[in-house]
N, C-alpha and C positions, 0 to 999 in steps of 0.2 A: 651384277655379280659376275666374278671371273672364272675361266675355265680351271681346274689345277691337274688334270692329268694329261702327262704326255700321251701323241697319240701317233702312233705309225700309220701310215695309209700309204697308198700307190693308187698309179692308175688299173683300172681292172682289165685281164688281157679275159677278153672273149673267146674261149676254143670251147671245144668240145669234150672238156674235163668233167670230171663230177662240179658239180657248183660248190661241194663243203670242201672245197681245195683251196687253198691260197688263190691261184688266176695271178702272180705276177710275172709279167715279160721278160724275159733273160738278154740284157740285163734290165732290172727294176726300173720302174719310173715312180721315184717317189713324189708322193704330194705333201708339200710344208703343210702344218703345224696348224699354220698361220691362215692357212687360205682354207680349212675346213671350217675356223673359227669365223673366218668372211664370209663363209657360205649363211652363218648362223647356227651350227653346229657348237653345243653347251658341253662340255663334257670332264667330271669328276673321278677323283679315286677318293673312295670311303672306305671306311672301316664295315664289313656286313656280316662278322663275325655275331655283335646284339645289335643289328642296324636298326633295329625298333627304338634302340637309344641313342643313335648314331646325333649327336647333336647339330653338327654340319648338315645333317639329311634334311632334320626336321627346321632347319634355318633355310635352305633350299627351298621346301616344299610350301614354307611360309612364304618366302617372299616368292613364289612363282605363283601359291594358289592352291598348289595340291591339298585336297581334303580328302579324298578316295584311295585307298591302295589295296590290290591284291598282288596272290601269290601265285605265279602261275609257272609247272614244270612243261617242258617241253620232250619227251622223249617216246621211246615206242612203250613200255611199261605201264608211263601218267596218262596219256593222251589216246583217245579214242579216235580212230581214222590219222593217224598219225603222217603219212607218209603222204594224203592229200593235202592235211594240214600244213603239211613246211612246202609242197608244193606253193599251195595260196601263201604261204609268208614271201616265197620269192618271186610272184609276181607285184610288175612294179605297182607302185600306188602311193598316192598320197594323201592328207589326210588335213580336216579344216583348223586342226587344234593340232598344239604338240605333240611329237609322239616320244614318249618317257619312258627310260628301263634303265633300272637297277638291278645289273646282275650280280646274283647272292652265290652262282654256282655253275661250272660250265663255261662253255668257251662257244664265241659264231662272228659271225661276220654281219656288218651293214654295209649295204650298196649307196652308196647317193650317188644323185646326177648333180653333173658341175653346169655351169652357166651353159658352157658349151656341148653340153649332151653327152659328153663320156663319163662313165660307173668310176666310180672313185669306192675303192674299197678300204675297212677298215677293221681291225679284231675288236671284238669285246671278249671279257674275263673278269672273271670273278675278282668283285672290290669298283668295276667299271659305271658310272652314273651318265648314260647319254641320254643328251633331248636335242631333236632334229625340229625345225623351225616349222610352223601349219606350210602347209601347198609346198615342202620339198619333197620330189620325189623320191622314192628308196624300194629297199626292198629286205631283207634280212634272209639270211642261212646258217644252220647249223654247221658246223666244222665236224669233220671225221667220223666225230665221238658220238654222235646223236643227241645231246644233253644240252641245258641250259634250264638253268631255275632263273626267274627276276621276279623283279616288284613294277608291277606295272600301276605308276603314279597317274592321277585324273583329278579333274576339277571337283567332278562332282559323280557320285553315283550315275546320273541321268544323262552325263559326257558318257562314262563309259559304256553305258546302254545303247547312247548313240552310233559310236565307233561298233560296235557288238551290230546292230541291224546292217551298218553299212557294209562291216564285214560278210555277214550273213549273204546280202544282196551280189558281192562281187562273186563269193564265193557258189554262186547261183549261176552268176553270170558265165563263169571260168568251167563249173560243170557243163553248160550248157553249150561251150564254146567247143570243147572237148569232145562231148558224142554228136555235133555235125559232120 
């Protein structure tokens, strides 16, 4: 299956900015198109207006697999521990299975690493379908706004239970790293 939405990315400039800032160099270094879809990097525009009837969605989720979907808000309002939360979203990691979002609402950014080790950044927004390939690294962040609603797609109930412990564990790990 092919990718259908276009996607802006650059390379990510490392300073000392808030992380929910753009990070592009003046001037820009952008990154093709083409070479995000090289990386293995899947990426859709849907309708998520009734995405529950989204027929593209549910032809997706068939031929990938997906049988699990929630709904999950990101902001200081939905989210309990909030601000550790998107802490642990933007440290890097990767993960043995796809990692799947469909955002329904809201605006953030993905970090991936390129072959050669530099953050290649990219926007997500509402009507946005990405999947980043098992074992690629990344990391995500909210932009400005704090918000982002998605449908976060999974194999099975017991994948995303999975991903749920590992999370659990790093984010064990990251507290612990933290009060040495």
């Amino acid at each position: 299956m092919f990718s259908l939405k276009e996607l802006e990315a650059w390379e990510y400039n490392a300073n000392d900015e808030d992380h929910r800032l753009t990070h592009k160099f003046s001037p820009n270094r952008p990154v093709p198109q083409e070479h995000i879809h090289e990386l293995g990097v899947l990426t859709w525009k849907l309708d998520v207006d009734e995405w529950e009837k989204n027929t593209l969605l549910e032809t997706i989720k068939m031929d990938r697999g997906y049988k699990y979907s929630e709904v999950v808000t990101v902001c200081p309002k939905e989210m309990e521990d909030f601000e550790e939360k998107v802490k642990g979203f933007f440290q890097e990691h990767m993960h043995s299975q796809e990692e799947k979002r469909l955002i329904l609402d809201g605006n953030g950014y993905w970090d991936i690493r390129d072959y050669d080790g530099k953050w290649i950044r990219f926007p997500v927004t509402k009507c946005d379908m990405i999947v980043l390939p098992p074992g690629m690294f990344h990391r995500f962040t909210l932009d400005e706004n704090h918000y982002i609603k998605h449908g976060a797609e999974s194999e099975s109930a017991a994948s995303k239970l999975y991903v749920l412990i590992i999370w659990i564990l790093v984010q064990e790990r990251i507290r612990g790293q933290s009060a040495e």
